[in-house]
gemmi code that builds the backbone of each chain (N, CA, C; Angstrom):
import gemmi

chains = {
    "A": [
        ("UNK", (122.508, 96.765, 73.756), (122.655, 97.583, 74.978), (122.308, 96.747, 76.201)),
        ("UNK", (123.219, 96.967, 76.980), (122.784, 95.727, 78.294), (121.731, 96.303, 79.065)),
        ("UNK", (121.094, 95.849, 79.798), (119.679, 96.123, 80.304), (120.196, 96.234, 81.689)),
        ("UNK", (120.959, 95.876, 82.664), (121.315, 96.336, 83.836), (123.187, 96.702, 84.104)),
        ("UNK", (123.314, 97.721, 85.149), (124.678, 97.793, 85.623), (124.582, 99.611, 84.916)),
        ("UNK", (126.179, 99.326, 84.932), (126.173, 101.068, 84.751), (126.249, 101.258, 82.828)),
        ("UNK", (125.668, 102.678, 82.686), (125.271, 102.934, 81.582), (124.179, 101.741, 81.154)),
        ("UNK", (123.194, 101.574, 81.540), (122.614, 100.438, 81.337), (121.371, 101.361, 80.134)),
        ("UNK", (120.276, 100.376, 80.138), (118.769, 100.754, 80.331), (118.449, 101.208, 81.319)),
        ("UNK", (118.706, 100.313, 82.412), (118.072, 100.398, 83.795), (118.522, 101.990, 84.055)),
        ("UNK", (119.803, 102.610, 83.708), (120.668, 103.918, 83.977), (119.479, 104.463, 83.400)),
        ("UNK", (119.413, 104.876, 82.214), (118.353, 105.723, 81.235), (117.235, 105.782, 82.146)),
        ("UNK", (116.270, 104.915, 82.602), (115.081, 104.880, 83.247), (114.937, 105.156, 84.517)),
        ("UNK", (116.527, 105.084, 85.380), (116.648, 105.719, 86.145), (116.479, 107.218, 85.875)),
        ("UNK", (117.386, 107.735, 85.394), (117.472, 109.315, 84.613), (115.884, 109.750, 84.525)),
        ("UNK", (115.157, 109.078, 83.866), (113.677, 109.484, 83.705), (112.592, 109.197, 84.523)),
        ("UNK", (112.947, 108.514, 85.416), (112.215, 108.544, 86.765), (112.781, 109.699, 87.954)),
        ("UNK", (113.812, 109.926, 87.435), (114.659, 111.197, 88.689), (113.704, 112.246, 88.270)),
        ("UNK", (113.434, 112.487, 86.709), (113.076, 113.612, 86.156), (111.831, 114.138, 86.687)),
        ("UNK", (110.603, 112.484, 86.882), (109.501, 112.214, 86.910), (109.441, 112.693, 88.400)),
        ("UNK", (110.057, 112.496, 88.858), (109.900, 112.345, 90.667), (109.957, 114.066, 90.849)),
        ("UNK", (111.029, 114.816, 90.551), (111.018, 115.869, 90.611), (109.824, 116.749, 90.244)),
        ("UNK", (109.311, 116.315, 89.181), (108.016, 117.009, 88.336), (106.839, 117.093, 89.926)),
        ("UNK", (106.911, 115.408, 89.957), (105.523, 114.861, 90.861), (105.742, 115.776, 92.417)),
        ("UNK", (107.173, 115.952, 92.531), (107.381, 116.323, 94.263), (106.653, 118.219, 94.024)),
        ("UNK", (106.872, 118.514, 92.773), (106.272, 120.166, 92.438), (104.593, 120.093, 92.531)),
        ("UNK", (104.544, 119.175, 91.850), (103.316, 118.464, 92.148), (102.131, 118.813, 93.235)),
        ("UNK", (103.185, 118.052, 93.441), (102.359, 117.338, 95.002), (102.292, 118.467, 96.097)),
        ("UNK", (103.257, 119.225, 96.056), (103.841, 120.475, 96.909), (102.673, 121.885, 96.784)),
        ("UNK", (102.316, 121.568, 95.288), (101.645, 122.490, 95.097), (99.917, 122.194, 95.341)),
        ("UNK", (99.952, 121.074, 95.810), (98.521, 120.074, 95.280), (98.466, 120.453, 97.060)),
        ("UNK", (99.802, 120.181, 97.792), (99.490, 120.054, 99.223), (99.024, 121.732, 99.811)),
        ("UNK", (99.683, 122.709, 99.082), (99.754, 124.026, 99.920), (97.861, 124.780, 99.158)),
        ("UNK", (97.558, 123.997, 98.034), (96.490, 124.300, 97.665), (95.062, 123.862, 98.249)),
        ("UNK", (95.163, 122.411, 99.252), (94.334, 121.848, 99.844), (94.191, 122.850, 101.174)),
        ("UNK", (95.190, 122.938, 101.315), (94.802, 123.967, 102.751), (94.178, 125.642, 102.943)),
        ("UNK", (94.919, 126.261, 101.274), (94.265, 127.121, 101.113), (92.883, 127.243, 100.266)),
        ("UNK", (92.413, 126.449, 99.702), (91.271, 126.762, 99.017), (89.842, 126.660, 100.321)),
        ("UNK", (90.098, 126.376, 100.907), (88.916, 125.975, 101.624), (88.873, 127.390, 102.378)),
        ("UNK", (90.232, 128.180, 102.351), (90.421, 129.514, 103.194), (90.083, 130.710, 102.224)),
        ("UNK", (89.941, 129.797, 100.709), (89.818, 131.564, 100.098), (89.292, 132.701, 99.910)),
        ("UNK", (88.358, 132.071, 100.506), (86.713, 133.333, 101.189), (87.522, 133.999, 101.962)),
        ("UNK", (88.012, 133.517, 102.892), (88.510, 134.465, 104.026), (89.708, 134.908, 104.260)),
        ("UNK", (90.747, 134.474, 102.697), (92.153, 135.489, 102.495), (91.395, 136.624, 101.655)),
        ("UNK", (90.165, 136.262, 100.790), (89.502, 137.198, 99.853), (89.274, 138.513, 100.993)),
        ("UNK", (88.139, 137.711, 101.694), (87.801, 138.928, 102.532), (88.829, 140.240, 103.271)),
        ("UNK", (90.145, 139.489, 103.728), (91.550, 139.968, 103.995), (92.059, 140.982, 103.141)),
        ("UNK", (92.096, 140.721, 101.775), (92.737, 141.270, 100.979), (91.990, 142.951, 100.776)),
        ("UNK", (90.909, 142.109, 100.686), (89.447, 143.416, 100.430), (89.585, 144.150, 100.868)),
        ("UNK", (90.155, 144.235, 102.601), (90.604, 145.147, 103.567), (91.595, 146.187, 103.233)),
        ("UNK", (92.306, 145.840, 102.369), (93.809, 146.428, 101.898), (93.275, 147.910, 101.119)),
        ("UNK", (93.917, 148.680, 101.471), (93.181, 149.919, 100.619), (94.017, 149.440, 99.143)),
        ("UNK", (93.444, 150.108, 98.632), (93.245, 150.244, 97.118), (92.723, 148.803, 96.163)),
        ("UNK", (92.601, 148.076, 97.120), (92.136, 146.465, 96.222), (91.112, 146.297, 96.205)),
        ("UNK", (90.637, 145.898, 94.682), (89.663, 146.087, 94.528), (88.718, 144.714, 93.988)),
        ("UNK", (88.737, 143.549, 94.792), (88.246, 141.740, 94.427), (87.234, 142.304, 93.868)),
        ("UNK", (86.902, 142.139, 92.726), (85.508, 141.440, 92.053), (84.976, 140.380, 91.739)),
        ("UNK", (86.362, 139.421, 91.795), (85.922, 138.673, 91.216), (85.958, 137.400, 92.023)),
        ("UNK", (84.833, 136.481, 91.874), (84.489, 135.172, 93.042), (85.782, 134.244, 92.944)),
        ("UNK", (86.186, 133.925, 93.859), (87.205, 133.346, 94.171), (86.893, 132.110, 95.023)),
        ("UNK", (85.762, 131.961, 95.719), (85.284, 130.854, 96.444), (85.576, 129.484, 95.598)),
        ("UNK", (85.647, 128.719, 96.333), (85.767, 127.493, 95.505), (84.757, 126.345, 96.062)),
        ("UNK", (83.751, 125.363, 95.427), (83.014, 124.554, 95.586), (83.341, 123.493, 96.092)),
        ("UNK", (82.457, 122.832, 96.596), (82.911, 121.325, 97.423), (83.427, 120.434, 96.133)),
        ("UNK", (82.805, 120.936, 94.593), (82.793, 119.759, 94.009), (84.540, 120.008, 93.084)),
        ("UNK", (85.083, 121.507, 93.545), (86.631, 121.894, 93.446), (87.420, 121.412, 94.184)),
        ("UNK", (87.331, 121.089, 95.508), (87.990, 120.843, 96.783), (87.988, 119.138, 96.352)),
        ("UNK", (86.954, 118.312, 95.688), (86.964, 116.710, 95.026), (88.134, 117.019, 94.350)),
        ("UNK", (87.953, 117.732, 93.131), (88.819, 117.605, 91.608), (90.589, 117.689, 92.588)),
        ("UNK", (90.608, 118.547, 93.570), (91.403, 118.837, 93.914), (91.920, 117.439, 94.927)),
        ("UNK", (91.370, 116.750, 95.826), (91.780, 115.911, 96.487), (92.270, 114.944, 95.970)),
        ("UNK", (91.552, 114.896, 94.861), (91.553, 113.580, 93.619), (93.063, 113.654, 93.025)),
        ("UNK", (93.299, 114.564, 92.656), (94.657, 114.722, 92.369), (95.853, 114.743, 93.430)),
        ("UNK", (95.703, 115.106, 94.253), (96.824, 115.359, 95.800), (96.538, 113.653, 96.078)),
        ("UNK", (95.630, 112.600, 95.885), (95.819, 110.921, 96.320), (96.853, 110.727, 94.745)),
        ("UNK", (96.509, 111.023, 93.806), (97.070, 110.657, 91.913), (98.196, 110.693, 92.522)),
        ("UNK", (98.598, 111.675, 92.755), (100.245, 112.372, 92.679), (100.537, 111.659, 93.971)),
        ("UNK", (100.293, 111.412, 94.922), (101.202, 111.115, 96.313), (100.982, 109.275, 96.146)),
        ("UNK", (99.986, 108.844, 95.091), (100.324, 107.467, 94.905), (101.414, 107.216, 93.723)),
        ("UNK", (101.252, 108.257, 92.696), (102.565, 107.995, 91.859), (104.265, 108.525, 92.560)),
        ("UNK", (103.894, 109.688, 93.451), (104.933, 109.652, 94.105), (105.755, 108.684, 94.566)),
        ("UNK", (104.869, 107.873, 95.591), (105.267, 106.689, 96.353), (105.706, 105.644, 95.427)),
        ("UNK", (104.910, 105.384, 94.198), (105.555, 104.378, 92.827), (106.878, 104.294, 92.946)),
        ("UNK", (106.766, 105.886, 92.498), (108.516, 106.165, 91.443), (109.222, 106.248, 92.622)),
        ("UNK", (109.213, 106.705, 93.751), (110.320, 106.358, 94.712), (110.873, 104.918, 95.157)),
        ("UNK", (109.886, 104.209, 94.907), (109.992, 102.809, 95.263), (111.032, 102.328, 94.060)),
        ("UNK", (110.129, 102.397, 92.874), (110.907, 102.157, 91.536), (112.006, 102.778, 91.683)),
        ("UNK", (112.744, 103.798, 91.918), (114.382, 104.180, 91.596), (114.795, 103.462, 92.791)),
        ("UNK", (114.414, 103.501, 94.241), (115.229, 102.270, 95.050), (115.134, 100.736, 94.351)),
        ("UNK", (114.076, 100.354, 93.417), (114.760, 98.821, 93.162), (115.464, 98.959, 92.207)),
        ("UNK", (115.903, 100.522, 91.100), (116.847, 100.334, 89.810), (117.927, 100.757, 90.601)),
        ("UNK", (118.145, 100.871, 91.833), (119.264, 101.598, 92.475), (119.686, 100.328, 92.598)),
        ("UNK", (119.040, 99.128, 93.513), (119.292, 97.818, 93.363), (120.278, 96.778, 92.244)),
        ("UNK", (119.122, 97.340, 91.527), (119.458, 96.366, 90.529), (120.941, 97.005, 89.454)),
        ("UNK", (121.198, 98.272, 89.582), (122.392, 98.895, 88.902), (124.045, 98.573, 89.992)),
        ("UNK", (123.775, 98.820, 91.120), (124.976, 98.257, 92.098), (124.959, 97.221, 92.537)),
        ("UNK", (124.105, 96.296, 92.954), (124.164, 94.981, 93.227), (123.419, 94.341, 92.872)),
        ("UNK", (122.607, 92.816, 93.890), (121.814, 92.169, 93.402), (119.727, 92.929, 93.868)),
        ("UNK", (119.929, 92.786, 92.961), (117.743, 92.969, 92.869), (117.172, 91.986, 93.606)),
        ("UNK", (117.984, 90.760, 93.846), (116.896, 90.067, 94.736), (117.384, 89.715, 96.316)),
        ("UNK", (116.506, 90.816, 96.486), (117.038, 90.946, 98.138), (115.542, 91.180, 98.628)),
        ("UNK", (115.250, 90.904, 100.149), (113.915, 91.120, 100.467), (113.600, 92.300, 100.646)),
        ("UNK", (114.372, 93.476, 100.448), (113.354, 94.888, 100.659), (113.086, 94.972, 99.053)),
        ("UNK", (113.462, 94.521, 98.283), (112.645, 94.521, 96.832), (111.752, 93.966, 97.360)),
        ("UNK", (111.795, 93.031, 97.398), (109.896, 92.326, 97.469), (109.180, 93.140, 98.066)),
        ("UNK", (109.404, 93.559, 99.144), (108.555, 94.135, 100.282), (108.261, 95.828, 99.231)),
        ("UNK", (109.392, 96.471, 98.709), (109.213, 97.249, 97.939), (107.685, 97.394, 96.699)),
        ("UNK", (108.337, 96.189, 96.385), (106.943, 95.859, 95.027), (105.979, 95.730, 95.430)),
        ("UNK", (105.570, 94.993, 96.756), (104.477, 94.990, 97.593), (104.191, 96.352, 98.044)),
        ("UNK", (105.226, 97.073, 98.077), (104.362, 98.707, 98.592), (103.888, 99.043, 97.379)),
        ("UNK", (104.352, 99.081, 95.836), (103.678, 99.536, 94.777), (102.556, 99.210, 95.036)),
        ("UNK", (102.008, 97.759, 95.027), (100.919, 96.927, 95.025), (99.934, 97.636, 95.702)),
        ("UNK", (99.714, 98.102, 97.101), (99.110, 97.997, 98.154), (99.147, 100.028, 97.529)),
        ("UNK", (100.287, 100.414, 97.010), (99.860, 101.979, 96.573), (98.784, 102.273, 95.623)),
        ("UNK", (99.522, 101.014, 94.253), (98.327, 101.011, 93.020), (96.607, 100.657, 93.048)),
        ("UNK", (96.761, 99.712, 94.398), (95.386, 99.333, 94.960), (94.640, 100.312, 95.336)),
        ("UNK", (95.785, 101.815, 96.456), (94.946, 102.444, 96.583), (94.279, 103.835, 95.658)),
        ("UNK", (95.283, 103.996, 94.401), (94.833, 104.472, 93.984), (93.839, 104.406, 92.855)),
        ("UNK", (93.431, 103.146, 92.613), (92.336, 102.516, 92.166), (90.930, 102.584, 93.019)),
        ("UNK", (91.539, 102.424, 94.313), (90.381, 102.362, 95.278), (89.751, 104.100, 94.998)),
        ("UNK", (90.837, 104.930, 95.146), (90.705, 106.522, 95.277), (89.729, 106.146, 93.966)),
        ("UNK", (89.992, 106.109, 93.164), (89.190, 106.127, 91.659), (87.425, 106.167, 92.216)),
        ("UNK", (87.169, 104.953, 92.545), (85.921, 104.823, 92.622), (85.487, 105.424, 94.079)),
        ("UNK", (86.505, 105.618, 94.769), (85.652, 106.544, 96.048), (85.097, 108.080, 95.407)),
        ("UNK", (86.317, 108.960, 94.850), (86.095, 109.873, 94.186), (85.249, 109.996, 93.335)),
        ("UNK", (84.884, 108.725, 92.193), (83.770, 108.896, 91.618), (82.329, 108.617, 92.123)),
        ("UNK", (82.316, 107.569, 93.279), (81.039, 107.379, 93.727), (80.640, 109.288, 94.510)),
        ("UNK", (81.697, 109.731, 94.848), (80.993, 111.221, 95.561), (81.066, 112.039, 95.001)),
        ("UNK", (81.666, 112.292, 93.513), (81.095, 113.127, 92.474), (79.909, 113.479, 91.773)),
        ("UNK", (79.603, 111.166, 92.083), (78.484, 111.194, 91.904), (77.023, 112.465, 92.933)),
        ("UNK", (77.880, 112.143, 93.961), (76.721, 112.492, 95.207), (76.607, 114.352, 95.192)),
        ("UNK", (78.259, 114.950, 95.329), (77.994, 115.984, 94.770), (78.188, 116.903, 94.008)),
        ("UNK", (77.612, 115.946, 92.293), (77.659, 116.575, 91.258), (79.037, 116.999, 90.822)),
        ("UNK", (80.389, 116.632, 90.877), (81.246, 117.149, 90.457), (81.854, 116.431, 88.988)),
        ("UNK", (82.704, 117.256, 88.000), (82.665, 116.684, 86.896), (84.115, 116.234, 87.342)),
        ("UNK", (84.060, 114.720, 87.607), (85.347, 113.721, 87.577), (85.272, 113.056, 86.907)),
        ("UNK", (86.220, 112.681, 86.211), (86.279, 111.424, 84.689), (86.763, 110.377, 85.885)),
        ("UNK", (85.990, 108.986, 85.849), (85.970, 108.368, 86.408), (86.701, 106.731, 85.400)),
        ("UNK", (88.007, 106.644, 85.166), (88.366, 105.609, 84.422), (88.835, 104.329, 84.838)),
        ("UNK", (87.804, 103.575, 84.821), (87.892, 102.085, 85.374), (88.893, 100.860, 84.148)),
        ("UNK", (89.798, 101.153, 84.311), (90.804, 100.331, 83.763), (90.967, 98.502, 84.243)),
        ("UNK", (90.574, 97.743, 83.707), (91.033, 96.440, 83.446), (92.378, 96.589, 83.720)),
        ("UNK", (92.997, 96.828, 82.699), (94.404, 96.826, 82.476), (95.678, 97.054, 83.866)),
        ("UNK", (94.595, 98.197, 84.567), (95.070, 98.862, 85.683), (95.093, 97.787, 86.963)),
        ("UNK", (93.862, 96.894, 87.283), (93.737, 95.636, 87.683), (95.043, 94.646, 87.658)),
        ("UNK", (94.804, 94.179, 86.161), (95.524, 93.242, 85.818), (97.311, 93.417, 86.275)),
        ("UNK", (97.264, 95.028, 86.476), (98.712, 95.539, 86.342), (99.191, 95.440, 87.879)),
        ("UNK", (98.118, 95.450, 89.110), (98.143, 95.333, 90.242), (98.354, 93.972, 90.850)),
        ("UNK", (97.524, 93.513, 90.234), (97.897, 91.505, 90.086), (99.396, 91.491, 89.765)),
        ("UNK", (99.316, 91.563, 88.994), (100.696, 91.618, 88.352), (102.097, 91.821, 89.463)),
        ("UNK", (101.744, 93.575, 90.090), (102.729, 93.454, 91.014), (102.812, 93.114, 91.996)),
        ("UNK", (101.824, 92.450, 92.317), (101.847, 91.616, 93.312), (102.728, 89.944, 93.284)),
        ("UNK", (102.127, 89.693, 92.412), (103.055, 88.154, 91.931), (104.550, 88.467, 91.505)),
        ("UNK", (104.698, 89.687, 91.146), (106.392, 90.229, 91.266), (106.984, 90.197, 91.845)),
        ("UNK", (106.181, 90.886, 93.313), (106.751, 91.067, 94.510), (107.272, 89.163, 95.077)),
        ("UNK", (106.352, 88.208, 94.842), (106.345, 87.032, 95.550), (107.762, 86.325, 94.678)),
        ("UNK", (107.429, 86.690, 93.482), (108.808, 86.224, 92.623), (110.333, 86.891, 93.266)),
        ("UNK", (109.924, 87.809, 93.348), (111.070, 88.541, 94.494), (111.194, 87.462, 95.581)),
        ("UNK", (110.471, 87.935, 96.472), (110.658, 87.173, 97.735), (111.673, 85.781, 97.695)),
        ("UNK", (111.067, 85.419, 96.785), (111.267, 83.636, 96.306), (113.007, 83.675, 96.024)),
        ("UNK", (112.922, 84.802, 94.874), (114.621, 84.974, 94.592), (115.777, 85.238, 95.686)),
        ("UNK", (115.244, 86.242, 96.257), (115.764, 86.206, 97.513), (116.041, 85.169, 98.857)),
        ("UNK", (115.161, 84.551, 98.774), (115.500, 83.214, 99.559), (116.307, 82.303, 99.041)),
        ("UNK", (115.976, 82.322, 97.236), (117.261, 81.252, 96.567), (118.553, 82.028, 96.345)),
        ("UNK", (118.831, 83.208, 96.620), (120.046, 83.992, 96.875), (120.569, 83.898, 97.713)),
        ("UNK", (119.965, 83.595, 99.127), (120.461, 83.664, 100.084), (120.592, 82.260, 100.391)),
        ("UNK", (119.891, 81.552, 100.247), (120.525, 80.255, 100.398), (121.809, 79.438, 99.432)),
        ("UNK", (121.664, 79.940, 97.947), (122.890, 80.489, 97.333), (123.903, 80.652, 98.308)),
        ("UNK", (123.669, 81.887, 98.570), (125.213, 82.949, 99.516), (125.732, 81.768, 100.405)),
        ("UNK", (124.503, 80.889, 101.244), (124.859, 80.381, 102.684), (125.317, 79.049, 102.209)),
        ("UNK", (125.759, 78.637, 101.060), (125.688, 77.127, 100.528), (127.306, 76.946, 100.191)),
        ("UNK", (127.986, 76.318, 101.139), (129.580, 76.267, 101.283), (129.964, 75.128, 100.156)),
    ],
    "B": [
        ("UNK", (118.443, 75.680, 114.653), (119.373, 74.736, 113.696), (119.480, 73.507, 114.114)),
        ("UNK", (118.601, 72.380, 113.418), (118.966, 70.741, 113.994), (120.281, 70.325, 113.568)),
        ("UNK", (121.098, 70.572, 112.694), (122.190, 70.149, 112.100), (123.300, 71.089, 112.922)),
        ("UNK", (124.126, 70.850, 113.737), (125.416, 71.611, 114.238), (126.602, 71.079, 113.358)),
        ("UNK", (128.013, 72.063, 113.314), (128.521, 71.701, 112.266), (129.846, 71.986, 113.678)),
        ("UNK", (130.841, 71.072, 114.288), (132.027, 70.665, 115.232), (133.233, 70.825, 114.651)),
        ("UNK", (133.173, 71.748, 113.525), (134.776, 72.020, 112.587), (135.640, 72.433, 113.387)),
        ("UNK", (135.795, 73.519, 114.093), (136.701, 73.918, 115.518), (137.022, 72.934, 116.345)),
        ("UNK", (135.913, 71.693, 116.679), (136.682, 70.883, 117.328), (137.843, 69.697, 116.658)),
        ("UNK", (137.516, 69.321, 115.456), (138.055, 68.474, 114.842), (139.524, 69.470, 114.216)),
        ("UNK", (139.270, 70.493, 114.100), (140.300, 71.611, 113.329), (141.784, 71.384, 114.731)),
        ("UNK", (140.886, 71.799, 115.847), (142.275, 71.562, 117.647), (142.527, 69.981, 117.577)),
        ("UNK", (142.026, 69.350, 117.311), (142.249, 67.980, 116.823), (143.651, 67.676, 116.402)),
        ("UNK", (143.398, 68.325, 115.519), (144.315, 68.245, 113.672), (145.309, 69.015, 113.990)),
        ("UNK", (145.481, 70.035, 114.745), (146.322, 71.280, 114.864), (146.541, 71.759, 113.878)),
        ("UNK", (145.328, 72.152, 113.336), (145.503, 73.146, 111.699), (144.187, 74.283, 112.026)),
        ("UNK", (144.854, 74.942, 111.430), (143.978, 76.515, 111.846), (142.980, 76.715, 110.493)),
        ("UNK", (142.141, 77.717, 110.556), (141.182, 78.064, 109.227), (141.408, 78.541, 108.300)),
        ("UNK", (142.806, 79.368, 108.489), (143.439, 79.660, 107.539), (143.636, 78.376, 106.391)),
        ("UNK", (144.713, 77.623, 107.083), (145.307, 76.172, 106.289), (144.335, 75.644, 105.989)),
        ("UNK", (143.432, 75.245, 106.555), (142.026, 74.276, 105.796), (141.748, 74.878, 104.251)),
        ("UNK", (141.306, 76.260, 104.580), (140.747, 77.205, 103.194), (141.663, 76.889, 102.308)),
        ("UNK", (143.426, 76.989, 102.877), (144.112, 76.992, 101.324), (144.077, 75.577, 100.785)),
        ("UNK", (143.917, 74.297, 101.783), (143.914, 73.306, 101.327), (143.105, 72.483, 100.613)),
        ("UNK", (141.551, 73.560, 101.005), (140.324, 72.740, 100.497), (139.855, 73.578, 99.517)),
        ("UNK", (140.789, 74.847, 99.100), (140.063, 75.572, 98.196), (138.635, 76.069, 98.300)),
        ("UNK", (138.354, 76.625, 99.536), (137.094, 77.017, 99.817), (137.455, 78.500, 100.835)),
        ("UNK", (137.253, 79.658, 100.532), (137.308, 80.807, 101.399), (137.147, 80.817, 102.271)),
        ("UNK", (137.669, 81.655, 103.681), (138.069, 81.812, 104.889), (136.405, 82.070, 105.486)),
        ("UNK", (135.740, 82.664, 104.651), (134.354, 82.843, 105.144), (133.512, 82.768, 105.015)),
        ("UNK", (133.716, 81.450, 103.675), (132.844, 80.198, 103.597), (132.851, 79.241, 104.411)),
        ("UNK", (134.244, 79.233, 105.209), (134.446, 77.934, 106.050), (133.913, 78.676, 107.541)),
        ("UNK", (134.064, 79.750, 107.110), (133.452, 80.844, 108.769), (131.804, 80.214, 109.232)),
        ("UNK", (131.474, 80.302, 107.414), (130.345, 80.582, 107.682), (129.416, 78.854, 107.628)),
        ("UNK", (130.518, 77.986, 107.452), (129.939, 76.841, 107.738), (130.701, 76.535, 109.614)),
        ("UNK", (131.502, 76.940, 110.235), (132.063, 76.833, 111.247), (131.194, 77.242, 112.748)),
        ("UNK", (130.385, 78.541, 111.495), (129.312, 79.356, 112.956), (128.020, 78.635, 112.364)),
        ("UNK", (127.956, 77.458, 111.840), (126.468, 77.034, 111.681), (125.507, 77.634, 111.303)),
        ("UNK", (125.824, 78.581, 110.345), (125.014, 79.763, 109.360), (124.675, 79.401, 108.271)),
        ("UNK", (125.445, 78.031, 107.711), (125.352, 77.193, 106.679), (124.424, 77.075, 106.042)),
        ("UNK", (123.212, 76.848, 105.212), (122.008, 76.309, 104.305), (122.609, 75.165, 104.045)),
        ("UNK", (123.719, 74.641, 103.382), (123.638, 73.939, 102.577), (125.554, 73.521, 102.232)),
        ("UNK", (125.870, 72.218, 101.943), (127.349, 71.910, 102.396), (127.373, 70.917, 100.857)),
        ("UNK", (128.125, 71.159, 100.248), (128.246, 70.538, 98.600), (129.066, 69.244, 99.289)),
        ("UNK", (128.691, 68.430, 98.322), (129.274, 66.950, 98.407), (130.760, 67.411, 98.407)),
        ("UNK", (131.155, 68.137, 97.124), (132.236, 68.453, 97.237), (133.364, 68.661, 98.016)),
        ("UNK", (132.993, 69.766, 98.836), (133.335, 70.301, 100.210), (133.484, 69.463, 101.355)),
        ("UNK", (132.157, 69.055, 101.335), (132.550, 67.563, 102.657), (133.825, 66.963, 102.244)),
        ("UNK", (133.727, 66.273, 101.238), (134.798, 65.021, 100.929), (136.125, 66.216, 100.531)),
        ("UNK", (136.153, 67.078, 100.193), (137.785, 67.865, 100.314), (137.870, 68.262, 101.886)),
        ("UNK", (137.019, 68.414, 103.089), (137.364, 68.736, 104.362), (137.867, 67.356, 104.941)),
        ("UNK", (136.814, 66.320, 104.865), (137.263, 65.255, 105.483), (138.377, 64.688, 104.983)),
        ("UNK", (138.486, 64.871, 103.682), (140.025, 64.167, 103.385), (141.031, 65.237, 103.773)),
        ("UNK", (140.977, 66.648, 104.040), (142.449, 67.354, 104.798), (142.323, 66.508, 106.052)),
        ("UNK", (141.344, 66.939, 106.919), (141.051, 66.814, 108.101), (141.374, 65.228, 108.685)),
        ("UNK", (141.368, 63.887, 107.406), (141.529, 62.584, 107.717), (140.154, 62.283, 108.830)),
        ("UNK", (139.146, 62.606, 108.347), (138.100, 62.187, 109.106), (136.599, 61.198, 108.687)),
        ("UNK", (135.999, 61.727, 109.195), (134.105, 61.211, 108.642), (133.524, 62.411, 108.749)),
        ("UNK", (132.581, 62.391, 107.421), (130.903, 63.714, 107.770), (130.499, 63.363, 108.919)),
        ("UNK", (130.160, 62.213, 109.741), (129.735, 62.562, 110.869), (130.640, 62.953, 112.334)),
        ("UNK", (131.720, 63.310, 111.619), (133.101, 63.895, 113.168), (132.331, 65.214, 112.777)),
        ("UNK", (132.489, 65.823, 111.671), (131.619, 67.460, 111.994), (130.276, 67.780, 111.543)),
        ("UNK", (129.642, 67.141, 111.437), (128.251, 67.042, 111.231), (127.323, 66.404, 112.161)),
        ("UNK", (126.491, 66.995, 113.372), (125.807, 66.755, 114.205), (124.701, 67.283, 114.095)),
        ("UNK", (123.573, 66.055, 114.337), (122.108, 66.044, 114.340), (121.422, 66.306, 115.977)),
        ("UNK", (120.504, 67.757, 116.099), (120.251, 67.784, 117.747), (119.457, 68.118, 117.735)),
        ("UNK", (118.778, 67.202, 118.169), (116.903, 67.960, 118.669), (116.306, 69.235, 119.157)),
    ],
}
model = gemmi.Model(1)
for chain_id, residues in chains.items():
    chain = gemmi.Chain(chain_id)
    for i, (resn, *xyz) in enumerate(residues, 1):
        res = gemmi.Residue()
        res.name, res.seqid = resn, gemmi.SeqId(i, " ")
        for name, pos in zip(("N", "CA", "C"), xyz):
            atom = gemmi.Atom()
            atom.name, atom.element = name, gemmi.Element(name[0])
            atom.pos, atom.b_iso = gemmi.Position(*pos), 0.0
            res.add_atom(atom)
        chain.add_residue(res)
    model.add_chain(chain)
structure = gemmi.Structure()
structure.add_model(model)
structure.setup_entities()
């Protein structure tokens, strides 16, 4: 099976990153309209209470250390967001023309500088879980490192290709 | 660009247009464009010696060095 062009691999992984992106944009949508209301739910509670016949019993407030679990996820999702969008513009690349062009590089470099930050999110979130008490699984991945390195020296391998493409193209 | 490339002048020279060069040197209309507007990287041995021999010239009639 050929690995790029149409009906490729690259096609398939496209297909499953469309899928992925869609999931993450529900996601994220829901991660975004939830940040704004939880911090309000005392006071849609209190609202509702007003309503004849309703009858809240039950606590609905949500804790500082809910509003973490919750932020923590709305950085997850809007850094994998930003991934997979990046990723289907370079398989979009690489299925119609050439992959080594400089908004790939610059592309892979946005992964880079995304995956960084959501590594960074990692330990911010866990150092103030620490502070207030919230239960965040805090997973310090090597691998996750190594994988950031990684796209970083991708991105430069890009770059590089792209200059020998284009000097390619310009070479009569 | 230190290297300028004078193909237009040597081409009114010759009285042969860019068209005729391309079919003669076997090199595309906008490969030779694109060595003509000095956009060039890079000029194959090849190419020189099939221009200068249509053209009856020297690499240095279209090949200029400028500070």
């Amino acid at each position: 099976m050929r690995a790029i062009g149409k009906g490729s691999l690259a096609s398939i992984l496209a297909v499953g990153l469309n899928f992925t992106r869609i999931f993450l944009w529900i996601g994220f949508v829901g991660l975004s309209i939830a940040m704004v209301l939880v911090p309000l739910a005392s006071v849609i509670a209190e609202l509702v209470q007003d309503i004849d016949g309703v009858n809240l019993d039950a606590d609905i407030s949500a804790g500082r250390d809910d509003y973490l679990k919750l932020a923590h996820q709305f950085v997850n999702f809007g850094v994998m967001l930003f991934v997979v969008n990046r990723l289907l513009e370079i398989l979009k690349t690489l299925r119609f023309g050439s992959p080594f062009v400089k908004e790939n590089a610059d592309r892979f470099r946005g992964v880079g500088y995304a995956l960084l930050i959501g590594q960074g999110s990692v330990i911010a979130f866990g150092f103030l879980s620490l502070i207030f008490d919230a239960d965040i699984e805090i997973d310090m991945s090597p691998i996750a490192w190594l994988a950031i390195i990684a796209v970083f020296v991708l991105s430069e391998v890009f770059r590089e290709g792209a200059r020998m493409k284009e000097e390619q193209d310009l070479t009569v | 660009m230190a290297i300028s490339v004078k193909l237009d002048r040597v081409l009114l020279d010759r009285g042969m247009s860019l068209t005729e060069l391309s079919e003669r040197v076997g090199v595309t209309i906008a490969n030779l464009s694109i060595l003509k507007t000095s956009k060039a990287k890079a000029i194959r041995f090849s190419t020189l010696e099939a221009i200068c021999k249509e053209l009856n010239c020297q690499p240095g009639d279209i090949l200029f060095y400028e500070d």
